[in-house]
Legacy VTK file of the C-alpha trace (Angstrom):
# vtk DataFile Version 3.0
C-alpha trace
ASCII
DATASET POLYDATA
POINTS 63 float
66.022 86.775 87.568
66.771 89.280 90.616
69.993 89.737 91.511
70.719 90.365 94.680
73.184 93.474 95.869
76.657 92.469 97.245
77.826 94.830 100.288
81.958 96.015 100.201
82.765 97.218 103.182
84.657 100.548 104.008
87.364 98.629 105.308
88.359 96.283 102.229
87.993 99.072 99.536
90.616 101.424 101.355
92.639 98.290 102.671
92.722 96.725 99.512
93.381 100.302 97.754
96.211 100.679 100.317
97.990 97.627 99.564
98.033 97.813 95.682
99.377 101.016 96.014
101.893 99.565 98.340
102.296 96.410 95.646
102.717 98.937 92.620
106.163 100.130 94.518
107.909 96.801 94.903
109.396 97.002 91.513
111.211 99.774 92.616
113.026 98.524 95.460
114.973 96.550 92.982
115.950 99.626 91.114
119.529 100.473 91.779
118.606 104.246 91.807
115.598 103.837 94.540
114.227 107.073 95.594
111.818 106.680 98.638
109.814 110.226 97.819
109.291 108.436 94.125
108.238 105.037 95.744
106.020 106.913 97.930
104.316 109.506 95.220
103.510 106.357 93.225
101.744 104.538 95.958
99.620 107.314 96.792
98.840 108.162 93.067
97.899 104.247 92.539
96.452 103.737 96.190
93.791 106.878 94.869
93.003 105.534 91.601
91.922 102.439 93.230
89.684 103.980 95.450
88.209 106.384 92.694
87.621 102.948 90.479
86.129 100.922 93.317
83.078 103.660 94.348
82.770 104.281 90.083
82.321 100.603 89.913
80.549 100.956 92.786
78.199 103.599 91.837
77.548 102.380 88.378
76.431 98.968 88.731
74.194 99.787 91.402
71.759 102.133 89.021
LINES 1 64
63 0 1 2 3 4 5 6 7 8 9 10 11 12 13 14 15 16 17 18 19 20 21 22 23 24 25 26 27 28 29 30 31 32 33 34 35 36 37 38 39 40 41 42 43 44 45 46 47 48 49 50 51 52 53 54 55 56 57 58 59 60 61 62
């Protein structure tokens, strides 16, 4: 059986890498000791993991 190969766009990997970063900083907001420079750090550091998984994913499944 061939499978056939899905296209992701450029837009929806970084979009969707954007906003789980943005998601993973919520929790924090309820914190009573919120620090924006924390919130932010751990955004970017989730935001980047997401893109490095989606073109490992990516790469992997399409060899």
């Amino acid at each position: 059986m061939q499978q056939e190969k899905i296209k992701i766009s450029q837009a929806v990997i970084w979009i969707s890498s954007i906003v789980l970063g943005a998601l993973s900083s919520v929790p924090q907001l309820a914190s009573h000791d919120f620090n924006l420079m924390e919130a932010v750090v751990n955004a970017a550091i989730t935001s980047a993991f997401a893109v490095v998984m989606w073109y490992l994913n990516i790469f992997f499944t399409q060899s």
